[in-house]
C-alpha positions in Angstrom: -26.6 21.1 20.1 -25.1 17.7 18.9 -22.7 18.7 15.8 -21.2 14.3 14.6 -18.9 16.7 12.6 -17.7 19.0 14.4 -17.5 17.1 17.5 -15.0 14.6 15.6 -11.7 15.8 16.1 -10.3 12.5 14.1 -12.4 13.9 10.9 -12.0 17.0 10.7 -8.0 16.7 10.9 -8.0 13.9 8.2 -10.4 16.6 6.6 -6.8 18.9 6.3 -4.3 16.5 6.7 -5.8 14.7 3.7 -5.6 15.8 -0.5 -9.2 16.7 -0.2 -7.7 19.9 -3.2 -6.1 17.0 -5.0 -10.2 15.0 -5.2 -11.6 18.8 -5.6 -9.5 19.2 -8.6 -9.7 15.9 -10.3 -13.8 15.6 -9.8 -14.3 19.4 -11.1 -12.6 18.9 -13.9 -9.7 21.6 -13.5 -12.8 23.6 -12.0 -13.8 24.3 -15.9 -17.6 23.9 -14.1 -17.9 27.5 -13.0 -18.2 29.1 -15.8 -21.2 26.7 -16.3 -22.8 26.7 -13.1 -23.3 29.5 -10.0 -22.8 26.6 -7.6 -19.2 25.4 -9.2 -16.3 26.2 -7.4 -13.7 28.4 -8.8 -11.1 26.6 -7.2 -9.9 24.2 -4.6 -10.1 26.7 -1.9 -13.8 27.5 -2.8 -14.5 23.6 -3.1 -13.0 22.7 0.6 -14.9 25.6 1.9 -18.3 24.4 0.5 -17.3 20.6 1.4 -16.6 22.0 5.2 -20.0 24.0 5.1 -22.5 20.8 3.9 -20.4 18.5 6.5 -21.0 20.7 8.9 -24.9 20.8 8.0 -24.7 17.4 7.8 -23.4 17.0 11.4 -25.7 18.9 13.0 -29.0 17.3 11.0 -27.4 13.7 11.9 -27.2 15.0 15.9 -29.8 17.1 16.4 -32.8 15.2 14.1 -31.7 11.8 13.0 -29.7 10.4 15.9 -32.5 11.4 18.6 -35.6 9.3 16.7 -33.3 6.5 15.9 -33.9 4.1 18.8 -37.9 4.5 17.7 -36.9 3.5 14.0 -35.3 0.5 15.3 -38.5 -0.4 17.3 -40.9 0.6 14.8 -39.1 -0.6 11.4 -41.0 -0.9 8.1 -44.9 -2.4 7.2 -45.6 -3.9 4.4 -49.2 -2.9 3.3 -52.3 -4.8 2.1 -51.7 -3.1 -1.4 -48.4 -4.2 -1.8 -46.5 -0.8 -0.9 -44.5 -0.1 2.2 -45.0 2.4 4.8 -41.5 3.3 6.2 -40.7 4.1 9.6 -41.5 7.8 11.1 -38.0 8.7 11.6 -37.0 7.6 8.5 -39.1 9.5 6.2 -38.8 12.7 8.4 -35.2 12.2 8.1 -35.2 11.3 4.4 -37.4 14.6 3.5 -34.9 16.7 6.0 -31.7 15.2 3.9 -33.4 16.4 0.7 -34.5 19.6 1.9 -30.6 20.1 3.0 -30.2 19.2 -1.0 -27.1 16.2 -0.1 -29.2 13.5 -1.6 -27.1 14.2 -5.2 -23.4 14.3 -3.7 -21.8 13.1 -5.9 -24.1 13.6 -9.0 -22.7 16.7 -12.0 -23.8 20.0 -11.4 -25.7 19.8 -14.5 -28.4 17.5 -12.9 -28.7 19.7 -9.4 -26.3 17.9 -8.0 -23.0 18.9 -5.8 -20.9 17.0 -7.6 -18.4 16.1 -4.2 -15.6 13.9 -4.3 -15.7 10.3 -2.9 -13.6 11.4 -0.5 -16.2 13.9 1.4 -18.8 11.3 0.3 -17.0 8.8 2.8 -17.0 11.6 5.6 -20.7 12.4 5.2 -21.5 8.7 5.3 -19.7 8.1 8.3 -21.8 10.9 10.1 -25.3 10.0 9.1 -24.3 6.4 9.9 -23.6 7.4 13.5 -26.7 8.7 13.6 -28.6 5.9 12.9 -27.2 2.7 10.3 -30.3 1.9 8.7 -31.0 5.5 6.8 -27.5 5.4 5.7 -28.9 2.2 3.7 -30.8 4.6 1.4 -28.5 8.2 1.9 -25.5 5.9 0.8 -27.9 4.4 -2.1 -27.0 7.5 -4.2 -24.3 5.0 -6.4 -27.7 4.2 -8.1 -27.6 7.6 -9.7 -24.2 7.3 -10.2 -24.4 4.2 -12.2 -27.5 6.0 -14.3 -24.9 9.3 -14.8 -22.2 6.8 -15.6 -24.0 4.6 -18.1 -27.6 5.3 -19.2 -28.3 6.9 -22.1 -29.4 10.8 -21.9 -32.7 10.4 -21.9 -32.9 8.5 -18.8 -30.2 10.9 -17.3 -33.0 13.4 -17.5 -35.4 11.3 -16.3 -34.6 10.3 -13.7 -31.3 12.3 -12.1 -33.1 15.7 -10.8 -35.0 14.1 -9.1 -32.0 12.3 -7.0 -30.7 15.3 -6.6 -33.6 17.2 -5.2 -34.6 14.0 -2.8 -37.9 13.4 -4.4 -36.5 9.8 -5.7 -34.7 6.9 -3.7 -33.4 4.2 -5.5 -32.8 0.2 -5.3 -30.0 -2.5 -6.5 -32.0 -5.0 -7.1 -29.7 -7.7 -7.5 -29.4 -11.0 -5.9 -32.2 -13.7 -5.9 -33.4 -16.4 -4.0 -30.4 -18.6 -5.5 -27.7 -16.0 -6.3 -26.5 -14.3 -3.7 -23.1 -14.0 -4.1 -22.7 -16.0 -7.2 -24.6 -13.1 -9.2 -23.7 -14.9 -12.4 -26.6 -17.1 -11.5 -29.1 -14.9 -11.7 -32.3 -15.9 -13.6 -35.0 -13.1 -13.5 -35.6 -13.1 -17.0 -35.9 -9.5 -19.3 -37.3 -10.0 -22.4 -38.4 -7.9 -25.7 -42.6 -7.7 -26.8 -43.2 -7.6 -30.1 -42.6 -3.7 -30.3 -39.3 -4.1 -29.3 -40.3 -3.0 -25.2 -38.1 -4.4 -22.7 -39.8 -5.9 -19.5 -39.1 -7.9 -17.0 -40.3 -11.3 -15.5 -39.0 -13.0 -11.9 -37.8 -12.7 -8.2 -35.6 -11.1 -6.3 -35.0 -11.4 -2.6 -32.8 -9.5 -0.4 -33.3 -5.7 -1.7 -32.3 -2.9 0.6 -35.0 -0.4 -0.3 -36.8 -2.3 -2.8 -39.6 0.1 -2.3 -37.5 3.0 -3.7 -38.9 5.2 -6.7 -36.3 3.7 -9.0 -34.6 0.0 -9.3 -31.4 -0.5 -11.2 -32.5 -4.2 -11.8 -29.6 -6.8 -12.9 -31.6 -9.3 -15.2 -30.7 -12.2 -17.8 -31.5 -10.6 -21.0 -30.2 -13.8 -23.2 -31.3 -17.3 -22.6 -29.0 -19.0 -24.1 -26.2 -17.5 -22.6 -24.9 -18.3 -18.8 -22.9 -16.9 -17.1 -22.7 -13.0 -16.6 -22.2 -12.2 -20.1 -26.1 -13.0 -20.2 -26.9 -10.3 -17.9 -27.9 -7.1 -18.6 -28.9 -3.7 -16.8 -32.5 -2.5 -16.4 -34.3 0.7 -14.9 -37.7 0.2 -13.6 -40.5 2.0 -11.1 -43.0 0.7 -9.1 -46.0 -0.3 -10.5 -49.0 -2.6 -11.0 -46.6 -5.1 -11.6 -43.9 -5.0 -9.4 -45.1 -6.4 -6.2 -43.3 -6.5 -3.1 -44.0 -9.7 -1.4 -42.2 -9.9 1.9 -40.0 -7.5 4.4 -37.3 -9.4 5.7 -37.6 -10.0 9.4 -33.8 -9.2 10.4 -31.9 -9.0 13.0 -30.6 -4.9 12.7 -31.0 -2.2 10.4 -34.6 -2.3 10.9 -35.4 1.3 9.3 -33.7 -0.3 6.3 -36.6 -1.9 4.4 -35.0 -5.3 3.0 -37.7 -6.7 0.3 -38.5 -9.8 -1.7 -40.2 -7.9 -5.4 -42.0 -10.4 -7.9 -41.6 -8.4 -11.5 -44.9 -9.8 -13.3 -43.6 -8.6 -17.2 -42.5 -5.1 -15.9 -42.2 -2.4 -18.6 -38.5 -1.4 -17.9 -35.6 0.5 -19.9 -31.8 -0.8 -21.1 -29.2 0.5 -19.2 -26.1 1.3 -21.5 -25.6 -2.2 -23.6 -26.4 -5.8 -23.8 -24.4 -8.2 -21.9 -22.4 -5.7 -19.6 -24.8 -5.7 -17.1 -22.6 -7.8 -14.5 -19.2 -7.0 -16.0 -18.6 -3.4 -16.1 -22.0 -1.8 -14.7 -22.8 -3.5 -11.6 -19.1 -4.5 -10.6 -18.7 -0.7 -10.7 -22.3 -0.3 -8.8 -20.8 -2.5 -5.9 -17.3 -1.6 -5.3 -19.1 2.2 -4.6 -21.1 0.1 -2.6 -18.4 -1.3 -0.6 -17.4 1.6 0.3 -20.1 2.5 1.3 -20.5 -0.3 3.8 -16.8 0.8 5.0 -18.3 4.4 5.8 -21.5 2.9 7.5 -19.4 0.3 9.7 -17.0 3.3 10.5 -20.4 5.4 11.9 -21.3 2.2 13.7 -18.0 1.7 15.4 -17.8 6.0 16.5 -21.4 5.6 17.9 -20.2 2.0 19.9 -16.8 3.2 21.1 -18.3 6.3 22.6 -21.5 4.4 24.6 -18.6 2.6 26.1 -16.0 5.5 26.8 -18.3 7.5 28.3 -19.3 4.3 30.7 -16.0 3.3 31.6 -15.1 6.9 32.6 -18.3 7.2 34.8 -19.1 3.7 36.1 -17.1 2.9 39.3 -16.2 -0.6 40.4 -13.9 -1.0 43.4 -13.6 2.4 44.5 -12.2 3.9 40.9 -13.6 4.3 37.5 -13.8 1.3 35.5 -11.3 2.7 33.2 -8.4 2.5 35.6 -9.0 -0.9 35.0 -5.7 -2.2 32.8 -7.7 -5.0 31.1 -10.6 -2.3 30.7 -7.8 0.4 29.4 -5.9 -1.6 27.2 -9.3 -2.1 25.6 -10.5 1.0 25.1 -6.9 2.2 23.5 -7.2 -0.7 21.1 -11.3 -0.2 19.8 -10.3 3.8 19.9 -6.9 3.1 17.3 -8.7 0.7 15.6 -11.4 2.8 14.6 -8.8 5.5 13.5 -7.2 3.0 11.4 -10.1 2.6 9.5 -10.9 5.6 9.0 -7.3 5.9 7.9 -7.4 3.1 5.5 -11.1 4.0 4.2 -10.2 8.1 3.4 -6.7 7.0 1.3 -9.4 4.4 -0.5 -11.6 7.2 -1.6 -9.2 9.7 -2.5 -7.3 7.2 -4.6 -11.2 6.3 -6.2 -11.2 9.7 -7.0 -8.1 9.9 -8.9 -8.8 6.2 -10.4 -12.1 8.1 -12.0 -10.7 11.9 -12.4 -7.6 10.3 -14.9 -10.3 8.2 -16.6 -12.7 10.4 -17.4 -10.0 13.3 -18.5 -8.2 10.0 -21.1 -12.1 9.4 -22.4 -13.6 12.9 -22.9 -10.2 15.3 -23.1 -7.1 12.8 -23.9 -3.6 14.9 -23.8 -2.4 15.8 -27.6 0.7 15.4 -26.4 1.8 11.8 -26.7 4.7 12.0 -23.6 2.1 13.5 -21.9 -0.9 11.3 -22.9 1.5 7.9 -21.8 1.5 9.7 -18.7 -1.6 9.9 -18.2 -2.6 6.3 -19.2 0.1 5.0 -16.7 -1.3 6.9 -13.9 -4.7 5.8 -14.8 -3.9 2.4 -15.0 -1.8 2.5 -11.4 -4.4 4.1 -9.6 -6.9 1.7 -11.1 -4.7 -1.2 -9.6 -5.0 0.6 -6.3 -8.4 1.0 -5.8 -8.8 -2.3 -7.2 -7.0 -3.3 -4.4 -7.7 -1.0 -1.7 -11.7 -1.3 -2.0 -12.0 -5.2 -1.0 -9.5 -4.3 1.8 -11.7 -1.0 2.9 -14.7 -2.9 3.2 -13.3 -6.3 4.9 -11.7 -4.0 7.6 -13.8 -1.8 8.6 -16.9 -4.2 8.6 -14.9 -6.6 10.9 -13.3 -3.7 13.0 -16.9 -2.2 13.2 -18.4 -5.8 14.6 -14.8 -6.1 16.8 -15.8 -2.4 18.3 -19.5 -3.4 19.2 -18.5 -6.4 20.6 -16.2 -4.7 23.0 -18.6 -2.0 23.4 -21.1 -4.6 25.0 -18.2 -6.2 26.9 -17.4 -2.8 28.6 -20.8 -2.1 29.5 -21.2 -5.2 31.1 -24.8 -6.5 31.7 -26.2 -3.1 30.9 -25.2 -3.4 27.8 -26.8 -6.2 27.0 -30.5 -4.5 28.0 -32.1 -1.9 25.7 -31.5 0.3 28.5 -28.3 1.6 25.9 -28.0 1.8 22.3 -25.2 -0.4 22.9 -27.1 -3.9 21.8 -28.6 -1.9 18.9 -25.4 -1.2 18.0 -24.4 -4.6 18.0 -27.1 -5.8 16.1 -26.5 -3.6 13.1 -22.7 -4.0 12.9 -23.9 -7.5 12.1 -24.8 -7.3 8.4 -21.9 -5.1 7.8 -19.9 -8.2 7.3 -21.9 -10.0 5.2 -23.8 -7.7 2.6 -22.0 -6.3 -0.7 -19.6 -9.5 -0.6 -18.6 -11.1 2.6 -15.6 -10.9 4.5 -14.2 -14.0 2.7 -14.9 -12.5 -0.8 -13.6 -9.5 -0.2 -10.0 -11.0 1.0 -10.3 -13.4 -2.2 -10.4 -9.8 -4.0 -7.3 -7.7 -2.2 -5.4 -11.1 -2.1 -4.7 -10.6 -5.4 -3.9 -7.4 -5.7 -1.4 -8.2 -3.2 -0.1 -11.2 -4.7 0.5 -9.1 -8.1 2.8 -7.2 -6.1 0.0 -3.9 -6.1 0.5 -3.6 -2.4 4.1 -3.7 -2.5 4.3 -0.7 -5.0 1.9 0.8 -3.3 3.4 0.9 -0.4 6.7 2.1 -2.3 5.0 5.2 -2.9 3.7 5.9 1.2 7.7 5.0 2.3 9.0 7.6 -0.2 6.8 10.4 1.5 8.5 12.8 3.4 8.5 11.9 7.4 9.7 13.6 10.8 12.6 12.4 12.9 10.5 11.3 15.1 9.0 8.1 13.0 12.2 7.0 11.3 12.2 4.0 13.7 8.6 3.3 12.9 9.6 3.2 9.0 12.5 0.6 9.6 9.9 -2.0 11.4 7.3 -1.5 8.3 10.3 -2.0 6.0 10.5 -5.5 8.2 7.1 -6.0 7.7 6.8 -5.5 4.3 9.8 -7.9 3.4 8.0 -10.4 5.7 5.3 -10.1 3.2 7.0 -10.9 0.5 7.8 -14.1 1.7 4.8 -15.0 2.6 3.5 -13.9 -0.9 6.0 -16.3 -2.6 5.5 -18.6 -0.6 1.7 -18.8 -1.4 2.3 -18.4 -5.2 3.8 -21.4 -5.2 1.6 -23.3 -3.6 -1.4 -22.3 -5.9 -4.3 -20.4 -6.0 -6.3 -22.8 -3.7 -3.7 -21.9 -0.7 -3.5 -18.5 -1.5 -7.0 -18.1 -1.1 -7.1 -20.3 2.0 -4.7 -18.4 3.2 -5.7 -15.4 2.1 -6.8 -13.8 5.3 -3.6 -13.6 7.2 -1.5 -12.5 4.1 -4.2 -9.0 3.8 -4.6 -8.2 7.2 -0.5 -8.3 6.9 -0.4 -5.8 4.4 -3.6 -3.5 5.9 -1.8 -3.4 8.6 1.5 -2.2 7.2 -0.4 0.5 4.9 -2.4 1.8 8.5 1.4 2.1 9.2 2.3 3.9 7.0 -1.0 6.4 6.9 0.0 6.9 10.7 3.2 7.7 10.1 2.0 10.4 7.2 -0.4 12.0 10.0 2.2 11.8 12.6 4.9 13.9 9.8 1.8 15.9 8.9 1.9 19.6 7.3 -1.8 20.6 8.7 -2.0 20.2 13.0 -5.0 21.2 15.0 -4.6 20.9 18.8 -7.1 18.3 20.2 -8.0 17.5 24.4 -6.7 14.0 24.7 -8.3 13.4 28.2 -11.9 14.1 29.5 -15.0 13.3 31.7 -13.1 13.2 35.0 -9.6 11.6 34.1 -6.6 12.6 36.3 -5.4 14.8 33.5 -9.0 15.8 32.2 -8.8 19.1 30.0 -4.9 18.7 28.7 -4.4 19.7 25.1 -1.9 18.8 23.1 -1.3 19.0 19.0 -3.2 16.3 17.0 0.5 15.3 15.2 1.8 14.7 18.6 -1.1 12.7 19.5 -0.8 10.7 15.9 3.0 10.0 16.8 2.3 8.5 20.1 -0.7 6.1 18.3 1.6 5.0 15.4 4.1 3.8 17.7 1.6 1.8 19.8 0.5 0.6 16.3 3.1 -0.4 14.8 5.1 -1.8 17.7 1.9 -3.8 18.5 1.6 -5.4 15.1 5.2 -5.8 14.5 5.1 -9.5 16.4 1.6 -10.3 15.2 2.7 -10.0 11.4 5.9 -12.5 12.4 3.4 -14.7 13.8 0.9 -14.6 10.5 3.9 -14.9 8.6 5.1 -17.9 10.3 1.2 -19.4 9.6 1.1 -19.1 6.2 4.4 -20.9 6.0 3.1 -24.0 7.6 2.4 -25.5 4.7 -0.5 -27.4 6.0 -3.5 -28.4 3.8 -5.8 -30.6 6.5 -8.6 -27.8 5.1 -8.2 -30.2 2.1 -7.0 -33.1 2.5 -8.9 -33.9 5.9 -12.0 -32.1 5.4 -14.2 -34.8 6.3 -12.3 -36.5 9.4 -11.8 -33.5 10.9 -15.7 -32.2 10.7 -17.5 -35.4 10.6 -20.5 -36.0 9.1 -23.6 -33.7 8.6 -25.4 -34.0 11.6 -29.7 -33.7 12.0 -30.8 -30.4 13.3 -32.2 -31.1 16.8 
């Protein structure tokens, strides 16, 4: 029986090696919850036992049931009916009623609503697996920020409402944000919510783009005051389906396909306030979206497992001139490079989340139970405030790496399998097909290094990487350290030198400067699991390699993939250095003589 938990060793170490106590502690409160609840763990040892239990359900439900129907979901997809409803695709709904009937469709909602009230952290993990499984149904498992966003914001009323039923699966929920001209310019945004003479809010316009937009309950972004632009005219609005909210269009796309994508006309829908006026864009749905992003990070990480191992177990099976393709060196040294890659993402995503969980453990405890203790309550706003920073910082990078890893992984996936991986024969081309999006929705690529550029500019990735290079470390890496010390002061030229060219070339050259510092963080994260407290022993070789059932101690293993790492990257951040110093500006100045015109589409 197919277990996507237990059959990931790279998981279930980071599952030990990683503060999971420190998240358990931080999102229970100090575990005041059971005395409250029967379902509260006493303590960190009772939380990690329960979060190992529901992964390991989760596993098992994403191998045995979801994985095996997802090819038919990607054939069958979504139909939009007569009556203006949508009929989702078999596998999907079967899959959707199993993942409430396993009661993980409140993760991370309070106990106090049903919910199980996980960290971010585990949340990552368990979106990783059921993205393996199949990518589109993570597009409404992974919607569950939507509830968040309600706990987070909404008045009690429509806590109660609405948040039992997340947690017991009979609701799935929407963002229903962009429109036909604001994509990722959300300020633009001109559905129109307005007041009746009662007082009743409703809601009047289109939106296009929705993931879900069939769900039970849309978080709908709207402009609530005319005379204001701008996103300090937007507001936040819960709605259901209705008479008069009419889905229009599925989106014919290119992946995903069990993930309903919608165009919804809002024809003066009753709806209800979320929070206050005017901090619709600002503080509700920028928080909405950077849960999103991760999000994607954990979907493109499921994406990029499922890829790399159609294409390991080909290369170890396929024979081409008398050996298996994988004796190949141009076919090896590929393999080795998709397999660290998609550790280093998984690396760089599980720091994110943890330090999310802190960023909203120190802010909660400052608004509901601040320190008396002034020393102490400075503390505690300091702390707040740096891991703020962090994940302010470490989100953007999350989701840009792992969505571009993820299409990097595919792609070589394909390439391994040659021509058969081009035919439906293998889930391969599917795979390729939904790594696509991955990029491109919750902020592209390009906006998301416009967003960690700065936080490495301010000098956040510096201090943050202070922090990882005072750990503790074995012998065995100090060699390692000395070349990220390199690295990093290589980055701070670079930094200054885009400072002082502006904010126009920092942002053009944005790109090389974060993939500089992501790859001196993975570095450092490498390092940490190479020097780590917690080991497991892993088999490093299998399906009918020369040394096929050798074992050896997952730090050992970490050791060797740090040094290929970092020795790898060492000349490649020189080189990126040395580009961002060229000074040149032809992206400006010589725009048009180096494109030419626009030319007629044939």
């Amino acid at each position: 029986m197919a277990n996507f938990y237990k059959d990931n060793d790279d998981i279930q170490f980071l599952f030990r090696h990683t503060d999971v106590a420190g998240s358990a502690s931080v999102c229970e409160e100090g575990f005041k919850f059971a005395s409250e609840s029967n379902y509260a763990p006493a303590d960190a040892e009772e939380a990690i036992q329960n979060y190992d239990m529901v992964l390991d359900s989760l596993g098992q439900l994403s191998g045995d049931f979801i994985a095996p129907r997802a090819e038919d979901v990607d054939r069958q997809g979504n139909i939009l009916n007569e009556d203006g409803t949508v009929t989702r695709a078999k596998g999907i709904a079967e899959a959707i009623e199993k993942l409430g009937q396993a009661e993980v469709m409140g993760f991370t909602l309070p106990h106090r609503f049903g919910g199980l009230n996980f960290p971010n952290l585990v949340y990552s993990m368990a979106i990783e697996i059921v993205s393996r499984a199949d990518a589109g149904l993570m597009n409404i498992f992974g919607l569950q920020g939507i509830a968040e966003t309600i706990n987070a914001f909404a008045s009690e009323e429509i806590k109660q409402k609405y948040l039992h039923d997340f947690s017991t699966g009979k609701v799935t929920g929407a963002m229903v944000l962009t429109e036909p001209d604001a994509g990722s310019d959300l300020q633009a945004i001109k559905l129109r919510a307005f007041q009746d003479d009662d007082g009743n809010w409703l809601l009047h316009g289109v939106k296009r783009f929705i993931t879900n937009g069939c769900g039970d309950v849309l978080l709908v972004l709207s402009r609530s005051e005319p005379d204001r632009s701008g996103g300090l005219g937007l507001s936040l609005f819960v709605c259901e389906p209705g008479p008069t909210v009419h889905i229009r269009r599925l989106e014919d796309k290119l992946g995903i396909h069990g993930s309903p994508t919608c165009e919804i006309f809002f024809d003066n829908t009753p709806c209800e306030i979320i929070g206050e006026r005017q901090r619709g864009l600002v503080t509700y749905v920028m928080s909405l979206m950077n849960g999103a992003r991760i999000g994607i990070a954990g979907q493109s990480m499921g994406i990029a497992e499922a890829a790399y191992r159609v294409a390991r177990d080909y290369a170890s099976t396929r024979k081409q001139f008398g050996v298996a393709i994988e004796k190949l060196p141009a076919v090896r040294d590929m393999m080795i490079d998709m397999k660290i890659a998609i550790e280093a993402g998984r690396a760089l995503l599980y720091e994110t989340s943890r330090v999310v969980d802190m960023e909203i453990g120190y802010a909660k405890r400052l608004e509901t139970n601040p320190p008396k203790d002034k020393v102490e309550a400075k503390q505690l706003k300091n702390e707040s405030r740096k891991y703020r920073r962090y994940a302010a910082m470490l989100t953007p990078m999350s989701k840009y790496y792992c969505s571009e890893m993820c299409n990097s992984v595919t792609y070589d996936s394909m390439q391994v399998l040659g021509g058969s991986g081009y035919m439906r024969d293998y889930a391969c081309e599917r795979y390729v097909r939904d790594a696509r999006i991955t990029t491109i929705y919750e902020g592209t690529s390009q906006l998301q290094v416009v967003a960690a550029v700065r936080g490495v500019a301010s000098g956040t990735a510096e201090k943050f990487m202070t922090e990882l290079a005072e750990q503790d470390y074995d012998a065995e890496v100090k060699d390692l350290l000395e070349k990220l010390a390199e690295g990093r002061q290589l980055l701070k030229e670079a930094v200054a030198y885009v400072k002082e060219h502006g904010n126009e070339y920092m942002d053009l050259y944005g790109r090389p400067v974060v993939d500089i510092a992501i790859d001196l963080i993975n570095g450092y994260l490498f390092c940490g699991q190479a020097s780590t407290k917690v080991d497991m022993e892993v088999a490093v070789a299998q399906n009918g390699s020369d040394d096929d059932g050798q074992i050896i101690s997952m730090k050992k293993r970490k050791a060797v993939l740090a040094r290929r790492y970092i020795t790898k990257n060492a000349p490649k951040i020189a080189a990126l250095v040395e580009l961002v110093r060229t000074g040149d500006k032809s992206t400006f100045t010589e725009y048009e003589a180096l494109i030419g015109p626009v030319q007629e589409l044939g």
